[in-house]
VEXBANU-617638 format. One record per residue (C-alpha): residue number from 1; chain; x, y, z. Coordinates in steps of 0.001 Angstrom, whole numbers. Example, Ala and Ser with C-alpha at 12.3 -4.5 7.8 and 13.67 -1.06 7.14 Angstrom:
// residues 2
<site seq="1" mol="A" east="12300" north="-4500" up="7800"/>
<site seq="2" mol="A" east="13670" north="-1060" up="7140"/>
// end
This chain:
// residues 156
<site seq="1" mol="A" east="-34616" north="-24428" up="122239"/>
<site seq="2" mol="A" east="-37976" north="-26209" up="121827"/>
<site seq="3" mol="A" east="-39459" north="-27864" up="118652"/>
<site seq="4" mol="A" east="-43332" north="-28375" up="117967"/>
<site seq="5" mol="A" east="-44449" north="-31023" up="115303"/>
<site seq="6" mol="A" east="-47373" north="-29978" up="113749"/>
<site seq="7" mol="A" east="-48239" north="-33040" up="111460"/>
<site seq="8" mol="A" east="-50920" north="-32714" up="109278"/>
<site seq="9" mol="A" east="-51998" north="-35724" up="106958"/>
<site seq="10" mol="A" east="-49759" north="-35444" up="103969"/>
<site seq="11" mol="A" east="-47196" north="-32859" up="105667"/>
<site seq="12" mol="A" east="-44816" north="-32592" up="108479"/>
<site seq="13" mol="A" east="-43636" north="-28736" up="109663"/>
<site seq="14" mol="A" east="-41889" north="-27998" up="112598"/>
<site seq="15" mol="A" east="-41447" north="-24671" up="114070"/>
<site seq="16" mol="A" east="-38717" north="-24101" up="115873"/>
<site seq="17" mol="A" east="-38362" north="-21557" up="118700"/>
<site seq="18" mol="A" east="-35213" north="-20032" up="120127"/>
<site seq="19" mol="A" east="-35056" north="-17513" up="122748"/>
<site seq="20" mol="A" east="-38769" north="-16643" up="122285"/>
<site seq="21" mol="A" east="-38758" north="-16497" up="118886"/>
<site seq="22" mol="A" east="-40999" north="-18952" up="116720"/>
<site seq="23" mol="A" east="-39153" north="-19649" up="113363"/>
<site seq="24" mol="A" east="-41439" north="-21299" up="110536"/>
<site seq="25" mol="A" east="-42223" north="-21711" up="106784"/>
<site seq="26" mol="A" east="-40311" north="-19344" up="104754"/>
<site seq="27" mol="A" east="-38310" north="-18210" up="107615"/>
<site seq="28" mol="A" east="-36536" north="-20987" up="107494"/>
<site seq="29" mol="A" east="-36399" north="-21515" up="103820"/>
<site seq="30" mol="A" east="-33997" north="-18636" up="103356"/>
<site seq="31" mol="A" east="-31993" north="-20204" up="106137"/>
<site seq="32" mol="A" east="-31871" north="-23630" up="106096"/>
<site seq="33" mol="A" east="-29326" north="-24156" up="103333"/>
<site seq="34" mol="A" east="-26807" north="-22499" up="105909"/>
<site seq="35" mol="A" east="-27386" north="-24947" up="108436"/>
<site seq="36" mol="A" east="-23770" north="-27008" up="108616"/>
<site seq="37" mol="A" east="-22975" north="-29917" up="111665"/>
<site seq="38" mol="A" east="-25453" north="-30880" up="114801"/>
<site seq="39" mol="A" east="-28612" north="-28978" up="114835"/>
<site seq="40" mol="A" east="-28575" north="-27219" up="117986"/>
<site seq="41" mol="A" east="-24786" north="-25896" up="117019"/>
<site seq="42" mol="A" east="-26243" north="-24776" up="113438"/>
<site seq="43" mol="A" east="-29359" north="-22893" up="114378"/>
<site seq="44" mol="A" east="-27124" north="-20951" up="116955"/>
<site seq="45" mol="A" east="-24893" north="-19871" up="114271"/>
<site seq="46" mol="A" east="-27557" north="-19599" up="111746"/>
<site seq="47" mol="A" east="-29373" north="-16881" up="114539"/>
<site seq="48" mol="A" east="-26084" north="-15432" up="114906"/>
<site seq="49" mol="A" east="-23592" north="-14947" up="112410"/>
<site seq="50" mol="A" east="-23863" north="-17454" up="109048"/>
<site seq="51" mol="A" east="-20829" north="-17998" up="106991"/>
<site seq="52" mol="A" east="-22452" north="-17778" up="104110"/>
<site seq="53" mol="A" east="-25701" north="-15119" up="103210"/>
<site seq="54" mol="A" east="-29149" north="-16374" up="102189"/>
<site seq="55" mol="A" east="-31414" north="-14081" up="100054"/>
<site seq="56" mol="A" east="-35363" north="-15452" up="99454"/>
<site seq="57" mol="A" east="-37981" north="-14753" up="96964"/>
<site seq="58" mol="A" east="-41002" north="-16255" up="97024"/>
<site seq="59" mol="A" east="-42883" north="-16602" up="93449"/>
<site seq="60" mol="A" east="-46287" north="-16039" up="93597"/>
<site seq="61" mol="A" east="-49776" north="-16857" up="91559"/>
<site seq="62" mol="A" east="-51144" north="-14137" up="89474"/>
<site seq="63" mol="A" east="-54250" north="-12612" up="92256"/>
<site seq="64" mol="A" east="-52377" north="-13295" up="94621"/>
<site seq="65" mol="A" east="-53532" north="-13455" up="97901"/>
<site seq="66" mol="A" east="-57145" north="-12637" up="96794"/>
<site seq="67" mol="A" east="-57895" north="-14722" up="94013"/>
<site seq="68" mol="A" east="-54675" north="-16904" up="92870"/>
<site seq="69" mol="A" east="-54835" north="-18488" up="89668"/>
<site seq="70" mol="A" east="-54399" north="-21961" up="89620"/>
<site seq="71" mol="A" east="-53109" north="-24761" up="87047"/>
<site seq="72" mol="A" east="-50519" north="-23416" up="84825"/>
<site seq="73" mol="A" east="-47595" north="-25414" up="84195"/>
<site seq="74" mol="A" east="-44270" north="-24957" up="86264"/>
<site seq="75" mol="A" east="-40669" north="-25275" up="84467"/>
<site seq="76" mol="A" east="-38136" north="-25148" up="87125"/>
<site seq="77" mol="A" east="-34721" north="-25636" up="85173"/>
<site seq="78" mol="A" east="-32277" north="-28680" up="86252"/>
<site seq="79" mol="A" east="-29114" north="-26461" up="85704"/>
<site seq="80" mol="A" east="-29800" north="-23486" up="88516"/>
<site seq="81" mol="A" east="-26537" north="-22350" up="89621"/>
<site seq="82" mol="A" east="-24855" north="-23662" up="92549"/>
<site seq="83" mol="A" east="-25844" north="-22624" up="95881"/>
<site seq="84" mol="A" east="-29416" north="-21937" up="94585"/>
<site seq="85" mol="A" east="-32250" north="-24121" up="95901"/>
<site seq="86" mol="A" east="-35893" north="-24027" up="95120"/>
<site seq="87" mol="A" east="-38858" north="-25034" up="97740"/>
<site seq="88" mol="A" east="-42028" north="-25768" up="96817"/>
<site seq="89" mol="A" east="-45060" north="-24568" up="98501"/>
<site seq="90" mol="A" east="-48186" north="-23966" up="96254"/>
<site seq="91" mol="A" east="-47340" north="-26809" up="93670"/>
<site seq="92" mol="A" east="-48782" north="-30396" up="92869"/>
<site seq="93" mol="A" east="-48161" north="-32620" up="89764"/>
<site seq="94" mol="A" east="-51129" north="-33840" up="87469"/>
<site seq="95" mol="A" east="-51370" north="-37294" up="86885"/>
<site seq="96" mol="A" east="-49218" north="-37004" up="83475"/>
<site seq="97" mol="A" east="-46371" north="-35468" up="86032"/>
<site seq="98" mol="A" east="-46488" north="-32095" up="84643"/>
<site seq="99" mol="A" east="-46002" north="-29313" up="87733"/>
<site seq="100" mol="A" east="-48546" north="-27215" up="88429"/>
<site seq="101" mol="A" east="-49393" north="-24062" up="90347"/>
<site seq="102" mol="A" east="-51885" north="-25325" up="93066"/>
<site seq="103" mol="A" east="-51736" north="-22199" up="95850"/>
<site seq="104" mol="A" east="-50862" north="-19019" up="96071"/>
<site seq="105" mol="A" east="-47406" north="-18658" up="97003"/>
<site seq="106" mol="A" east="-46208" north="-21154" up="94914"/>
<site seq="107" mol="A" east="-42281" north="-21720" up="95369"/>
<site seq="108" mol="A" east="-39262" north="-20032" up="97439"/>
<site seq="109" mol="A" east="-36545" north="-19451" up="95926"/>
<site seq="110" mol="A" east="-33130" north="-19104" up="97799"/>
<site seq="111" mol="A" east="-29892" north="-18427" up="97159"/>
<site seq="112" mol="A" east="-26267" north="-18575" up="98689"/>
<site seq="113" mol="A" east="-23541" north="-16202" up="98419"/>
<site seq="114" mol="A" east="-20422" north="-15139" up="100045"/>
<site seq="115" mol="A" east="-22140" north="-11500" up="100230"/>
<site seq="116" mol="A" east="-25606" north="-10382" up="100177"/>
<site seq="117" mol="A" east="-25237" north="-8994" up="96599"/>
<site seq="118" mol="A" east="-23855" north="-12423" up="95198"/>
<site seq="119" mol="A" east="-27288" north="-13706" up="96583"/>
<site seq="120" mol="A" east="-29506" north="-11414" up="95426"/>
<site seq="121" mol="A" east="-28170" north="-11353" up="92010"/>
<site seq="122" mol="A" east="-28294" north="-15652" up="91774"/>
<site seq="123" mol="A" east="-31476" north="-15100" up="93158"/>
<site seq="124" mol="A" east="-32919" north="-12767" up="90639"/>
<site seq="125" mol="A" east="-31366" north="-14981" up="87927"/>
<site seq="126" mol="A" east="-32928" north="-17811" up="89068"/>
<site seq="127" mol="A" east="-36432" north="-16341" up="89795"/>
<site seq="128" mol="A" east="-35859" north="-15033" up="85948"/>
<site seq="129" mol="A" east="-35217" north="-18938" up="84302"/>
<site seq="130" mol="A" east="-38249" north="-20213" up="86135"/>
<site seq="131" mol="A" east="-41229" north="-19868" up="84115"/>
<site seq="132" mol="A" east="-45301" north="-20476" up="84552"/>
<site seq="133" mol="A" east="-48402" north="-18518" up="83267"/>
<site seq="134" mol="A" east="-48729" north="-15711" up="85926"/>
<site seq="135" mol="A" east="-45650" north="-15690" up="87586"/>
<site seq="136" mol="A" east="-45466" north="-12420" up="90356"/>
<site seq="137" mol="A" east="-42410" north="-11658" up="92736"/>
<site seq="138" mol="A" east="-40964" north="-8707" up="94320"/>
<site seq="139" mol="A" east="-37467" north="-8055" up="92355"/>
<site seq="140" mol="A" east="-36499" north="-5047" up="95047"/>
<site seq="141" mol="A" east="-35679" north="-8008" up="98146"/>
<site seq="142" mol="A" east="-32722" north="-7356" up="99804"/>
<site seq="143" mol="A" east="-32268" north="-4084" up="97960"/>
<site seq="144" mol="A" east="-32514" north="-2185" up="100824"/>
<site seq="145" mol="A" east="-30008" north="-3576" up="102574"/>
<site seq="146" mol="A" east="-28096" north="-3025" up="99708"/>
<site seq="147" mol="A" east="-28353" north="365" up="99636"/>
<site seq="148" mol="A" east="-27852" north="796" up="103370"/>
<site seq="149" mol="A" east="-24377" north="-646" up="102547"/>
<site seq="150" mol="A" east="-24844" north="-4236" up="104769"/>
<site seq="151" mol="A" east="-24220" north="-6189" up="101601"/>
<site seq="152" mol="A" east="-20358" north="-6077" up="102041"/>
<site seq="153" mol="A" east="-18384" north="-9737" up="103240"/>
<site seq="154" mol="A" east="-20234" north="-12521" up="104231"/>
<site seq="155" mol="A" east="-20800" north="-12799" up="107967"/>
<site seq="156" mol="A" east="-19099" north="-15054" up="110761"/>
// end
């Protein structure tokens, strides 16, 4: 396992590669929240089998990759349900502290569940509560895995 800093001025991302594979940006925001103990033991289980599934959406800027629209407010409620996190990507705050969309793909959101369905539906029920002028998503993730019948008990 090797991991490259890539630092620049107001961000730090690190890409982590295991067995040839390069892991970065939303990669690993659908699976860090199942990272549990020392690193190297986590991201071995989190490559293998997770005890818990992570479903991610990403909420994106109307125009989208063309021509996103930029500076409508963000509400991201306090009270998400457990097991739900939100990561910001394409967001900054104007000087009155209001957030705002600033880039395209403007947050990630991901969600825990014992099975794939659990996440997908806290997921979708998030994605649903946050609100801002232009707000695109797919609402079919995970659905084909779903219908393939994978969705059953959690892994591991």
């Amino acid at each position: 396992m090797g991991i490259e800093r890539d630092a620049p001025l107001r961000r730090l991302a690190f890409i982590i590669e295991y067995e040839g594979t390069a892991y970065r940006g939303s990669q690993w925001q659908k699976q860090l929240p199942t990272i549990q103990g020392e690193l190297e033991r986590a991201i071995r289980e989190m490559l293998g089998q997770p005890a818990r599934v992570a479903l991610a959406t990403v909420l994106a800027a109307r125009g989208y990759p063309e021509q996103p629209e930029l500076g409508a407010a963000i509400m991201v409620p306090r009270d998400l349900e457990p097991g739900t996190l939100v990561f910001h990507a394409g967001t900054d705050r104007d000087p009155d502290g209001t957030l705002r969309v600033h880039g395209g793909r403007v947050l990630t959101v991901t969600a825990l569940g014992d099975t794939l369905a659990e996440a997908a539906k806290r997921c979708a029920a998030a994605c649903e509560r946050i609100a801002f002028e232009g707000k695109t998503y797919r609402r079919d993730i995970g659905w084909r895995e779903l219908r393939l019948g994978r969705a059953g008990a959690a892994r591991g």
